[in-house]
VEXTI-242768 format. One record per residue: residue number from 1; x, y, z of N, C-alpha, C in turn. Coordinates in nm, 3 decimals. Atoms other than C-alpha are relative to their C-alpha. Layout:
<sites>
NUM / X / Y / Z / X / Y / Z / X / Y / Z
...
</sites>
This chain:
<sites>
1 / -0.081 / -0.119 / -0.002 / 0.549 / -3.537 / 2.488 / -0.005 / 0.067 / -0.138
2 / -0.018 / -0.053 / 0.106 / 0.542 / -3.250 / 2.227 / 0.123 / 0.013 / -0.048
3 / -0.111 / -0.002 / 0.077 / 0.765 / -3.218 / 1.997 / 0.029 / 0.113 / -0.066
4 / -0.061 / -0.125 / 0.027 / 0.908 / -2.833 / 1.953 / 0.065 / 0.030 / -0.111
5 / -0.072 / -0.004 / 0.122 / 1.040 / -2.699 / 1.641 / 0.128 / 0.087 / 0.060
6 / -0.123 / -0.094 / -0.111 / 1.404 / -2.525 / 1.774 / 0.018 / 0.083 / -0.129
7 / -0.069 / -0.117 / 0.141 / 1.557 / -2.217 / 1.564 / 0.037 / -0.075 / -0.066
8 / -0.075 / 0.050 / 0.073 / 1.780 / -2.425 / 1.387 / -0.084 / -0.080 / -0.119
9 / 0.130 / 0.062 / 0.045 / 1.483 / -2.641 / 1.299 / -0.116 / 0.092 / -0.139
10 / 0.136 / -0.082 / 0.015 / 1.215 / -2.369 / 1.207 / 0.117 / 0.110 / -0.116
11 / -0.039 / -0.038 / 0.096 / 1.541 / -2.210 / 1.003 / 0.007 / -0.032 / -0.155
12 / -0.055 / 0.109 / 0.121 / 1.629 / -2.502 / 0.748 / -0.146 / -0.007 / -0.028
13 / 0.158 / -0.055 / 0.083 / 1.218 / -2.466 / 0.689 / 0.006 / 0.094 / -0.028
14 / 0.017 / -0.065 / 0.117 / 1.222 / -2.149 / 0.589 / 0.134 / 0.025 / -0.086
15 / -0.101 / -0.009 / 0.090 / 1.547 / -2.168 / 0.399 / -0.032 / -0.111 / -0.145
16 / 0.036 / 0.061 / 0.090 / 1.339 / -2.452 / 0.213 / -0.102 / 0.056 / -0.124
17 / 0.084 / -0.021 / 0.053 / 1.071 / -2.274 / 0.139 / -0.016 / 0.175 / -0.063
18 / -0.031 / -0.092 / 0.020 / 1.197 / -1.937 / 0.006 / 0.013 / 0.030 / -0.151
19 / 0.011 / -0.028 / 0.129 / 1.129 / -1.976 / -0.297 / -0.170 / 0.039 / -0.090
20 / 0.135 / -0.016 / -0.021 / 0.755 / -1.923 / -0.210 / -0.030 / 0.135 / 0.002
21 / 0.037 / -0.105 / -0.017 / 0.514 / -1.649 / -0.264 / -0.057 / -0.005 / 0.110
22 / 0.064 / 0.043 / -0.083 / 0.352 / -1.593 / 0.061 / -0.049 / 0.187 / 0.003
23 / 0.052 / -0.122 / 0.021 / 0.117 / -1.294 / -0.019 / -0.121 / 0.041 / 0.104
24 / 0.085 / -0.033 / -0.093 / -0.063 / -1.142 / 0.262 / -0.045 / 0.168 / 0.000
25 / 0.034 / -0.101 / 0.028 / -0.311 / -0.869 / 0.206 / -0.086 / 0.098 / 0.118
26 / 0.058 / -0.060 / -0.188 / -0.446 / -0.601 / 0.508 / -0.167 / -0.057 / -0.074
27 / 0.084 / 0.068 / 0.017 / -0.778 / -0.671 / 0.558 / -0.113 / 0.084 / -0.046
28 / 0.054 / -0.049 / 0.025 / -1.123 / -0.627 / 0.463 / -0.049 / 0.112 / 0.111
29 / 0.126 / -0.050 / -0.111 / -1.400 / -0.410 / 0.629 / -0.058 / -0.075 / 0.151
30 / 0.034 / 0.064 / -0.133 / -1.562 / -0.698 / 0.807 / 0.140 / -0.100 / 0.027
31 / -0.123 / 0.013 / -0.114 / -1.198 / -0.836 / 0.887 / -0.020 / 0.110 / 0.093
32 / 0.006 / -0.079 / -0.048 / -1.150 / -0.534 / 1.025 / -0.084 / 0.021 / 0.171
33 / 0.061 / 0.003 / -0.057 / -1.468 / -0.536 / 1.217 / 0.020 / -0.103 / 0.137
34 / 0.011 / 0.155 / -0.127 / -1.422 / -0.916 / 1.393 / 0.119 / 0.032 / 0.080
35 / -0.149 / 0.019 / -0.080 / -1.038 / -0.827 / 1.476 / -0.054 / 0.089 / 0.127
36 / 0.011 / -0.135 / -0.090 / -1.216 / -0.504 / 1.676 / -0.117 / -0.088 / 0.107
37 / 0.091 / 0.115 / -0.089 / -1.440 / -0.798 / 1.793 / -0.169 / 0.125 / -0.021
38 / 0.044 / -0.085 / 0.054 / -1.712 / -0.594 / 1.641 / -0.141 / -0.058 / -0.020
39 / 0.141 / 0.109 / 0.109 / -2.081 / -0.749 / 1.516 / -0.052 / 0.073 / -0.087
40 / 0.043 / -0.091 / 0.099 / -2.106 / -0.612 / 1.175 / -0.167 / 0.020 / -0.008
41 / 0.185 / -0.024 / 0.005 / -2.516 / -0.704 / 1.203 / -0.044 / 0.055 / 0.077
42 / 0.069 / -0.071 / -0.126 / -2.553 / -0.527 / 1.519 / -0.056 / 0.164 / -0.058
43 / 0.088 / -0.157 / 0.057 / -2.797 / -0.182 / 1.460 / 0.054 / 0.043 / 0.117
44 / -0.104 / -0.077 / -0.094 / -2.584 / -0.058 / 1.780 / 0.098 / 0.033 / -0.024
45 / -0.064 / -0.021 / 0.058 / -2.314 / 0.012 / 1.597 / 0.030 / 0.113 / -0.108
46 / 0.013 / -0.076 / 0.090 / -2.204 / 0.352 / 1.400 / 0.101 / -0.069 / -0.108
47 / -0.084 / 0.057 / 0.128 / -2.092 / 0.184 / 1.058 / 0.080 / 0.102 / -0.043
48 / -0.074 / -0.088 / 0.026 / -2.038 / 0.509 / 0.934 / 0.182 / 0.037 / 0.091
49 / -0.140 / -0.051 / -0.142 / -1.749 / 0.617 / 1.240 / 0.113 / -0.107 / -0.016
50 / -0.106 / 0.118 / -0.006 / -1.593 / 0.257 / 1.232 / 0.046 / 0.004 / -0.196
51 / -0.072 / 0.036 / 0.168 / -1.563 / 0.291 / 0.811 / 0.092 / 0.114 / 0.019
52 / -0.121 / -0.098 / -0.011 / -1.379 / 0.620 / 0.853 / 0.104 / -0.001 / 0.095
53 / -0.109 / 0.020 / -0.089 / -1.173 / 0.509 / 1.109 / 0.080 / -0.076 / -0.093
54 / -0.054 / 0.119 / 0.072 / -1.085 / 0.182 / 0.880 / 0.074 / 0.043 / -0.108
55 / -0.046 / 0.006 / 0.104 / -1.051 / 0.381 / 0.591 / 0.102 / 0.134 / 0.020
56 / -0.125 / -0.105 / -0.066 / -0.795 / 0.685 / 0.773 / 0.103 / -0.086 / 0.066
57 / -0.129 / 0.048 / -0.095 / -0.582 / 0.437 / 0.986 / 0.071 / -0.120 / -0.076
58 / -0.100 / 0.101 / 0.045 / -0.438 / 0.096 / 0.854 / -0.137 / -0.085 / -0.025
59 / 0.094 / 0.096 / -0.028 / -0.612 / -0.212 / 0.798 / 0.076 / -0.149 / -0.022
60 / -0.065 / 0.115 / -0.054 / -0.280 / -0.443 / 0.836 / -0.062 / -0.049 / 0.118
61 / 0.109 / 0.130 / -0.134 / -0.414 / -0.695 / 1.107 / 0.112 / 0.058 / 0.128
62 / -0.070 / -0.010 / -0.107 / -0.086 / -0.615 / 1.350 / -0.031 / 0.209 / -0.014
63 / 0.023 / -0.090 / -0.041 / -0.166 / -0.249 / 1.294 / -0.133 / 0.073 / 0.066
64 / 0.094 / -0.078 / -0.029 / -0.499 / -0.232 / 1.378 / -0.016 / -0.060 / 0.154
65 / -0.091 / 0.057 / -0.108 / -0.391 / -0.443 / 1.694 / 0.085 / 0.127 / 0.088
66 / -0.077 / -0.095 / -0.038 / -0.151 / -0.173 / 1.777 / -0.100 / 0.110 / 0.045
67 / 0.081 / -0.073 / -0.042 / -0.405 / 0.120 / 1.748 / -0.102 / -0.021 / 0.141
68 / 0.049 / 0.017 / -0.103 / -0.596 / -0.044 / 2.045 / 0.099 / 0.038 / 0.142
69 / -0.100 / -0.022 / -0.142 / -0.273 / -0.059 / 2.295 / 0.060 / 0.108 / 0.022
70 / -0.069 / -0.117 / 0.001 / -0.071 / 0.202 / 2.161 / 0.027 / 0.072 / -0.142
71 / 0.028 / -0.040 / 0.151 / -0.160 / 0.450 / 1.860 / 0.117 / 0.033 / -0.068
72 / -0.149 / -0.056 / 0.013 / 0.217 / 0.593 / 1.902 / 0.082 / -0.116 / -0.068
73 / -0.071 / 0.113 / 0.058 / 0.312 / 0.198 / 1.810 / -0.057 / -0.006 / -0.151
74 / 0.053 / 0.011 / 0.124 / 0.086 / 0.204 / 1.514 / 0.068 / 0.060 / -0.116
75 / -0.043 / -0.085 / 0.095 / 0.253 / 0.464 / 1.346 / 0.159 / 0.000 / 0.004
76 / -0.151 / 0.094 / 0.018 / 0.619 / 0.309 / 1.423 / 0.007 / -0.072 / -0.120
77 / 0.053 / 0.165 / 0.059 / 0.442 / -0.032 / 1.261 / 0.018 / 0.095 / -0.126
78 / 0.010 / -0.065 / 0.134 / 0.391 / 0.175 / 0.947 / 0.096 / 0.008 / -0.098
79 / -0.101 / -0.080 / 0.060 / 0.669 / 0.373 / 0.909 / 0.102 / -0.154 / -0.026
80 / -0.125 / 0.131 / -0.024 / 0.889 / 0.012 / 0.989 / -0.045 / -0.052 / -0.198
81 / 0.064 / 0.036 / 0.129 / 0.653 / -0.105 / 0.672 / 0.052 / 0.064 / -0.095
82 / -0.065 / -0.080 / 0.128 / 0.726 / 0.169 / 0.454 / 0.170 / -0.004 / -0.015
83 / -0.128 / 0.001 / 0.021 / 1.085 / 0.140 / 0.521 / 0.066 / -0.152 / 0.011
84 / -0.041 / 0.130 / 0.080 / 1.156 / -0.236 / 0.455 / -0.083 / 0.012 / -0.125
85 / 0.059 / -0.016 / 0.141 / 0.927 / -0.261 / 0.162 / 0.055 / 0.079 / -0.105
86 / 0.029 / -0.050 / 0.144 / 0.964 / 0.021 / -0.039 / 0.153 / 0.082 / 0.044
87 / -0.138 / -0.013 / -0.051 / 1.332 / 0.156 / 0.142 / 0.069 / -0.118 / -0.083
88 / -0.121 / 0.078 / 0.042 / 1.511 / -0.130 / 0.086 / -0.063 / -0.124 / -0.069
89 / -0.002 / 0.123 / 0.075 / 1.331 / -0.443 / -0.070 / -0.028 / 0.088 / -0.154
90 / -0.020 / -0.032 / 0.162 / 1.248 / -0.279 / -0.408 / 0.108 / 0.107 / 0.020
91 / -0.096 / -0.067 / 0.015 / 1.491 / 0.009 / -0.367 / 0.165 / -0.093 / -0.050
92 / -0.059 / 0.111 / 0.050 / 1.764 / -0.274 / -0.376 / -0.017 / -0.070 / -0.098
93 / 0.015 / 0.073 / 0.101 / 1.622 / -0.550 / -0.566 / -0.033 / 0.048 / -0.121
94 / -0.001 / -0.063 / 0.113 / 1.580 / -0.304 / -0.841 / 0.131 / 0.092 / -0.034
95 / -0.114 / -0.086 / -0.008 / 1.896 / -0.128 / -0.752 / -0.022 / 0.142 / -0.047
96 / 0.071 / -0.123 / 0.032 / 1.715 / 0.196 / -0.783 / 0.138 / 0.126 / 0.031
97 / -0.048 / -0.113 / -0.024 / 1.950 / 0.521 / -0.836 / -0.015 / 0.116 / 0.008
98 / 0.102 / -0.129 / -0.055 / 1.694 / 0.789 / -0.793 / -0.057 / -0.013 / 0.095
99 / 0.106 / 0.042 / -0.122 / 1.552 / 0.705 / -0.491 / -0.084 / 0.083 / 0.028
100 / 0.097 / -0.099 / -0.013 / 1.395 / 1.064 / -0.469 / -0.064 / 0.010 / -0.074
101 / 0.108 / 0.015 / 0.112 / 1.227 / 1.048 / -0.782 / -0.045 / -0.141 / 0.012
102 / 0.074 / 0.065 / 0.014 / 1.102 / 0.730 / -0.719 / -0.120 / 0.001 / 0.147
103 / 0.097 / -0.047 / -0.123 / 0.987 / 0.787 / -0.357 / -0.123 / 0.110 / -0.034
104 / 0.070 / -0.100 / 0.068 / 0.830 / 1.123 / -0.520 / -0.140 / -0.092 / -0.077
105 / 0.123 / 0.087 / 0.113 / 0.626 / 0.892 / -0.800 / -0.098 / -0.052 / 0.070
106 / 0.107 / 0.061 / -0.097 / 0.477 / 0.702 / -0.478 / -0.062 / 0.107 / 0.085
107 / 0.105 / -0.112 / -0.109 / 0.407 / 1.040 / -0.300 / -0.119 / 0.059 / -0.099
108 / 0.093 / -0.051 / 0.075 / 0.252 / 1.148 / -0.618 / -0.148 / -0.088 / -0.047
109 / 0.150 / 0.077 / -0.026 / 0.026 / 0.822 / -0.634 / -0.118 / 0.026 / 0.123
110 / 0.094 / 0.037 / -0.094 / -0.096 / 0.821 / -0.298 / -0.078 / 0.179 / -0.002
111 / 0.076 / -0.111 / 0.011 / -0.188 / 1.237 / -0.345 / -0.101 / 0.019 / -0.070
112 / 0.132 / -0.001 / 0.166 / -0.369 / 1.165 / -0.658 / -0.069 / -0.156 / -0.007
113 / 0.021 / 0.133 / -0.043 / -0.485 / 0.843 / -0.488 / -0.187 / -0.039 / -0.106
114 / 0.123 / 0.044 / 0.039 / -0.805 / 0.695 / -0.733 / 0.023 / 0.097 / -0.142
115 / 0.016 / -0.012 / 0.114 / -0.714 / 0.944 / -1.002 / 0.093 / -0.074 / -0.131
116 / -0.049 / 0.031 / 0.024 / -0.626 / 0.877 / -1.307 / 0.097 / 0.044 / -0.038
117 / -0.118 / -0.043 / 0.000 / -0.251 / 0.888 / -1.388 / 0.069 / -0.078 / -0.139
118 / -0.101 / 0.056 / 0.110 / -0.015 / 0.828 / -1.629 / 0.180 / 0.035 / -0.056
119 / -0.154 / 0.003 / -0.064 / 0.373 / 0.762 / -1.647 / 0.066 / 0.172 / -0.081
120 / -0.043 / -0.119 / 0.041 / 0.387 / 1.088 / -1.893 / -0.056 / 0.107 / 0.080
121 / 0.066 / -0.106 / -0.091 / 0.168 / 1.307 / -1.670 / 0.083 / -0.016 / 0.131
122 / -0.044 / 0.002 / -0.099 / 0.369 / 1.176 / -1.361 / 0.122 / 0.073 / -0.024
123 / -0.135 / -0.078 / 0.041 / 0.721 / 1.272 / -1.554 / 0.018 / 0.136 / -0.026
124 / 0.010 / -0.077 / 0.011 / 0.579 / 1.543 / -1.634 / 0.036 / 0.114 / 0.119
125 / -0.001 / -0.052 / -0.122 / 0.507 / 1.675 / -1.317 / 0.129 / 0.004 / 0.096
126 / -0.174 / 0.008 / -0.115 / 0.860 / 1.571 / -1.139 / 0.054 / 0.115 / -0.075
127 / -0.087 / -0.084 / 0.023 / 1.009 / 1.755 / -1.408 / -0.018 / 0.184 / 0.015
128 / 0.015 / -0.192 / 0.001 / 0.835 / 2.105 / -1.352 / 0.066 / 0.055 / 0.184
129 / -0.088 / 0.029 / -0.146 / 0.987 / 1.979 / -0.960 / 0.124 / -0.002 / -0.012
130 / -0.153 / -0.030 / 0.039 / 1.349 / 2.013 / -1.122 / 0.030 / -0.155 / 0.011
131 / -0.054 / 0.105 / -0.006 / 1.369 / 1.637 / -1.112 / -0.012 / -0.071 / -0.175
132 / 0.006 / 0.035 / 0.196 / 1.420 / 1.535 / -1.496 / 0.018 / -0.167 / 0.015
133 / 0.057 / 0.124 / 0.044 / 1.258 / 1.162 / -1.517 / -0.093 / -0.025 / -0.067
134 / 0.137 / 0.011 / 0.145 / 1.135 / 1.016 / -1.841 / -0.139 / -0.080 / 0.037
135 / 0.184 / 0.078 / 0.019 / 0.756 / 0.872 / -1.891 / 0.106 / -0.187 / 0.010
136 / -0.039 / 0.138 / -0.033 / 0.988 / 0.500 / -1.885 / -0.001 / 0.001 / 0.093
137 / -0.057 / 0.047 / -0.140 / 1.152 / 0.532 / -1.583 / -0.156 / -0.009 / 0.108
138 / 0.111 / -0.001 / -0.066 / 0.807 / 0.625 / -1.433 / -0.096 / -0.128 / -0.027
139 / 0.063 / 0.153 / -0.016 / 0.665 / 0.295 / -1.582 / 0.029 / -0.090 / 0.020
140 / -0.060 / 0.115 / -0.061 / 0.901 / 0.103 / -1.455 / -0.014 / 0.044 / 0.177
141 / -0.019 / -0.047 / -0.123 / 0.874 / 0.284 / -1.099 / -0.158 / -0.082 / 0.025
142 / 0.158 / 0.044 / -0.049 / 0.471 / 0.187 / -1.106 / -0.033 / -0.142 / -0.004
143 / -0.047 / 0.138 / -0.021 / 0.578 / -0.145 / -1.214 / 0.015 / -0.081 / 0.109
144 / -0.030 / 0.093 / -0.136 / 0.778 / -0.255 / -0.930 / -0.078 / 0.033 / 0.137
145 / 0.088 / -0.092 / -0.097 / 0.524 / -0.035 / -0.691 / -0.144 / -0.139 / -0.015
146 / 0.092 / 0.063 / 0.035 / 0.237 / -0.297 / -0.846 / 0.028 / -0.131 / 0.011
147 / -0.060 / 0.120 / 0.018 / 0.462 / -0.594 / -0.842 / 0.043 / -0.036 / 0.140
148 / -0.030 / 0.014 / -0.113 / 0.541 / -0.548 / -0.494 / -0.109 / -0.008 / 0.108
149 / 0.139 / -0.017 / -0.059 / 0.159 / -0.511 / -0.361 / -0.015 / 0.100 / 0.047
150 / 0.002 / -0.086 / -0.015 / 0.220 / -0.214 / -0.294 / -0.167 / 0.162 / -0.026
151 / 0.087 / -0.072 / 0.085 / 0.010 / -0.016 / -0.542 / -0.115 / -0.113 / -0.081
152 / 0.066 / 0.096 / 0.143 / -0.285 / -0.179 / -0.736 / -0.028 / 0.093 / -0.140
153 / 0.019 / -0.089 / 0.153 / -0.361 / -0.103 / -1.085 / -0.173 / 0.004 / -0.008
154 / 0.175 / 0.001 / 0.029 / -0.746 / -0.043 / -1.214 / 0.017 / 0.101 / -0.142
155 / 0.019 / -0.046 / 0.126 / -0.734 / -0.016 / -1.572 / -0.113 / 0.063 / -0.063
156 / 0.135 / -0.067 / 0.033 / -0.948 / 0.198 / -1.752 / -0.090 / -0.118 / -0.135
157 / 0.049 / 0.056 / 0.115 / -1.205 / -0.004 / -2.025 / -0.103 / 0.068 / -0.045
158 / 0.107 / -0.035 / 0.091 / -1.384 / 0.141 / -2.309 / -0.131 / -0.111 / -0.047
159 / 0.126 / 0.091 / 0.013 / -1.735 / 0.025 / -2.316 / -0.063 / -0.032 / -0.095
160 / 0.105 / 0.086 / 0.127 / -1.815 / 0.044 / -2.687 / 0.070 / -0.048 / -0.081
161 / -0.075 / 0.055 / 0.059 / -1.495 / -0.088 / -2.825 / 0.019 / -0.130 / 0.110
162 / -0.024 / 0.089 / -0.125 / -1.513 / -0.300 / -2.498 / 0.172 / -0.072 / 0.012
163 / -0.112 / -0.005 / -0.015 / -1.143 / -0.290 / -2.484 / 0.077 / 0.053 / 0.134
164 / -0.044 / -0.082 / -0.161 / -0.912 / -0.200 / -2.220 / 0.090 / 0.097 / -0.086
165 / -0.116 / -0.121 / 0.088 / -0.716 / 0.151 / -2.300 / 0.101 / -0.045 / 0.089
166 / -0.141 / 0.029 / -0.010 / -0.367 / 0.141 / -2.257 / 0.093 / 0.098 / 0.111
167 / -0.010 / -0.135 / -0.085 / -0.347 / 0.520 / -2.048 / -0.076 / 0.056 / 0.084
168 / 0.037 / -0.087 / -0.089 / -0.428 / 0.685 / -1.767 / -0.102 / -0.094 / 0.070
169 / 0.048 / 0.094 / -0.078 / -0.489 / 0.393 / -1.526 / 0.040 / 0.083 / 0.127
170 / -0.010 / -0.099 / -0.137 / -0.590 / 0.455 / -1.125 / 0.033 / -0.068 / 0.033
171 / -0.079 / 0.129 / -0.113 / -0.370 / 0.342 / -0.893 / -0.056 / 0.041 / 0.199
172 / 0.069 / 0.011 / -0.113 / -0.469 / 0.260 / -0.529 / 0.085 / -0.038 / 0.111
173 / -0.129 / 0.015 / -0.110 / -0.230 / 0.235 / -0.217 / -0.088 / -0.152 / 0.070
174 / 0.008 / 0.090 / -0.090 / -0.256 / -0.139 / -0.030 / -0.087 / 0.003 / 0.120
175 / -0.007 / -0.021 / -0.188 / -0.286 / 0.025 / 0.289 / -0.018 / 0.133 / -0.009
176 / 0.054 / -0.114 / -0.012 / -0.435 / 0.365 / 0.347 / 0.089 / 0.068 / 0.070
177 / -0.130 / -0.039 / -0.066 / -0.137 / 0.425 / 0.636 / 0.077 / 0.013 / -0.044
178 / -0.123 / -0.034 / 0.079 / 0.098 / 0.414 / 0.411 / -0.035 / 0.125 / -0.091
179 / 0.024 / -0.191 / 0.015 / -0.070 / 0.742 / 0.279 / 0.036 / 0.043 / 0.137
180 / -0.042 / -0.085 / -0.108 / -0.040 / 0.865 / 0.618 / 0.154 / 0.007 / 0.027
181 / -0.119 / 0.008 / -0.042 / 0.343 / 0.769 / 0.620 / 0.030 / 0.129 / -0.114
182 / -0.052 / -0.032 / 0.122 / 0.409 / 0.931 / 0.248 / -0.049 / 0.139 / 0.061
183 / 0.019 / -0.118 / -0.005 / 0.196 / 1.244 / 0.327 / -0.054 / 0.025 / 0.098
184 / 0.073 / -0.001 / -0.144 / 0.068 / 1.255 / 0.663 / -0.146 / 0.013 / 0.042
185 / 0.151 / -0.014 / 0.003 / -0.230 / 1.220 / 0.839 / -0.104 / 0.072 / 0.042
186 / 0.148 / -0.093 / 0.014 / -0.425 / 1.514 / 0.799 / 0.003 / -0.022 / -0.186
187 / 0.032 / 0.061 / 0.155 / -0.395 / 1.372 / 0.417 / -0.141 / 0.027 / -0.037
188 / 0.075 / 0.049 / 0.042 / -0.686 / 1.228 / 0.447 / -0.146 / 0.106 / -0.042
189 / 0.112 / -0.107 / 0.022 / -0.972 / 1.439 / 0.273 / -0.137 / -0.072 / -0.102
190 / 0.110 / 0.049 / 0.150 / -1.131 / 1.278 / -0.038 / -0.028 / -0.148 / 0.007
191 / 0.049 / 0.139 / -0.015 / -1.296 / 0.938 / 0.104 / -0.027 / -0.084 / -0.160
192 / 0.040 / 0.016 / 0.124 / -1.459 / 0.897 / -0.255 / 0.155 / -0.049 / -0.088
193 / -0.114 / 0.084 / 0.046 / -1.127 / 0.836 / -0.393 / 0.132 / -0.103 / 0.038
194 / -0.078 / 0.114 / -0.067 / -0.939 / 0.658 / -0.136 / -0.063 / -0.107 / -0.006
</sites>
């Protein structure tokens, strides 16, 4: 006879283990491909069509799941994403009291998605938007945006001091859908920098 784990059971595990990172990242390309049950080596196959699909829609594993049954669920899945994550787990655990200027900072990453940016060029910009936030608050906003997996960083490095500079790093959204949540999806235009 098996032996079932019950709620109560399967609770007091994760109440043990909550002190764990458990970091799960959407997927690649050829993820992507196998979940679609796909054969990346097949010459029957438009690579091109399936990369711009991959790289306009999601590439969470339960959203690209969704897009098969129901595209209308996909874009629930998203929005549910964007609003635990960046709604309420950092909004909270940072106890954030701008929430529009910080939501803003992430609409302004994912618009200027691959360029580069920087927390005075971002402050800048809110403030000619009537929102008056300093170059800090904005490096603490990209902070917890980077700290949350949200955003990645991609520092710039000088090649003949072979150093890394300190300004005007590109940041890169997780999840490509979550551009489509922030700015919708006729967004998508500039492949090259997504």
């Amino acid at each position: 006879m098996e032996k079932t784990i019950t709620r109560v059971h399967y609770t007091a595990l994760l109440d043990n283990f909550r002190d764990f990172d458990l970091i799960i990242l959407p997927m690649s390309f050829n993820e992507y491909l196998q979940i679609l049950e796909i054969d990346a080596g097949s010459k029957h196959i438009n690579r091109n069509s399936l990369l711009n699909d991959y790289m306009s829609e999601t590439s969470f594993p339960q959203g690209i799941k969704l897009k098969q049954s129901n595209p209308g669920a996909q874009a629930r899945y998203l929005q549910a994403i964007y609003n635990t994550v960046i709604e309420k787990d950092i909004v909270q655990r940072y106890k954030l009291r701008n929430v529009r200027a910080f939501s803003n900072v992430l609409k302004y990453i994912a618009g200027n998605i691959g360029s580069p940016a920087s927390p005075n060029n971002i402050a800048k910009a809110l403030k000619t938007d009537g929102q008056p936030v300093d170059n800090k608050t904005v490096e603490a906003y990209l902070r917890y945006l980077t700290d949350s997996f949200v955003l990645y960083q991609a520092s710039r490095f000088d090649i003949k001091g072979k150093q890394q500079l300190a300004t005007q790093e590109k940041y890169y959204l997780a999840d490509v859908g979550l551009r489509n949540i922030l700015l919708g999806k006729n967004s998508f235009q500039d492949i090259g920098h997504t």
